[in-house]
C-alpha positions, -999 to +999 in steps of 0.1 A: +046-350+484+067-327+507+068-356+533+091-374+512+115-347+511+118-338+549+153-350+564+148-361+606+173-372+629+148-388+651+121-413+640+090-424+666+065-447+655+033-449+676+005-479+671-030-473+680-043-502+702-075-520+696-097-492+694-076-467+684-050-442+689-075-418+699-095-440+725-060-440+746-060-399+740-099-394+753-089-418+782-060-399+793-067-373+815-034-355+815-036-345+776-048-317+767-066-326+733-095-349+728-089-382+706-110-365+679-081-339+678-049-367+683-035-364+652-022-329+659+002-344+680+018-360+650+037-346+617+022-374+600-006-400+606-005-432+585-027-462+582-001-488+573-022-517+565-056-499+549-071-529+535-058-556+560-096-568+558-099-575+593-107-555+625-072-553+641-038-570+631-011-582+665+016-559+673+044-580+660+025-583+630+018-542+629+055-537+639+071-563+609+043-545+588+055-505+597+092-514+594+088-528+559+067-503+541+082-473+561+121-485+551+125-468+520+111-435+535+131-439+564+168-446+547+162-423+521+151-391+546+168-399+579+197-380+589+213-413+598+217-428+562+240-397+554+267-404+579+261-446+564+270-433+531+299-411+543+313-439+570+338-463+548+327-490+572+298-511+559+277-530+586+281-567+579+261-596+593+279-620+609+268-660+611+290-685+627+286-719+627+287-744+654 
């Protein structure tokens, strides 16, 4: 699809809460669109976790969730990776023991 092929510098990744992404839209009375019309606020919606098989998963599960299945999309597209594969520096972990 043409998504996979757009190249961003900048990355923002917005969870709906309980009821919804556009609940919070509806409720806020400074935007301008109604939550049925949210997702023109976005290039591109995603449900990340369409058969999680239960009403509504924690944050820091959603987040762990996003992160994982987004990665590949987001290191092969973002502008970022580029100047990685450029940089001779390589990020290194570094563990010391006590």
């Amino acid at each position: 699809s043409d998504v996979d092929e757009e190249r961003f510098n900048h990355l923002i990744i917005v969870f709906g809460g309980v009821a919804g992404i556009e609940e919070s839209v509806d409720a806020d009375e400074s935007m301008p669109l109604s939550g049925e019309d949210s997702k023109k606020m976005f290039d591109v919606w995603v449900n990340i976790a369409p058969y999680q098989g239960s009403r509504t998963i924690r944050t820091e599960e959603a987040v762990f969730i996003t992160l994982s299945r987004l990665s590949p999309y987001i290191s092969k597209n973002g502008m970022a990776s580029e100047a990685e594969k450029a940089s001779p520096m390589k990020q290194k972990a570094v563990v010391k023991k006590t």
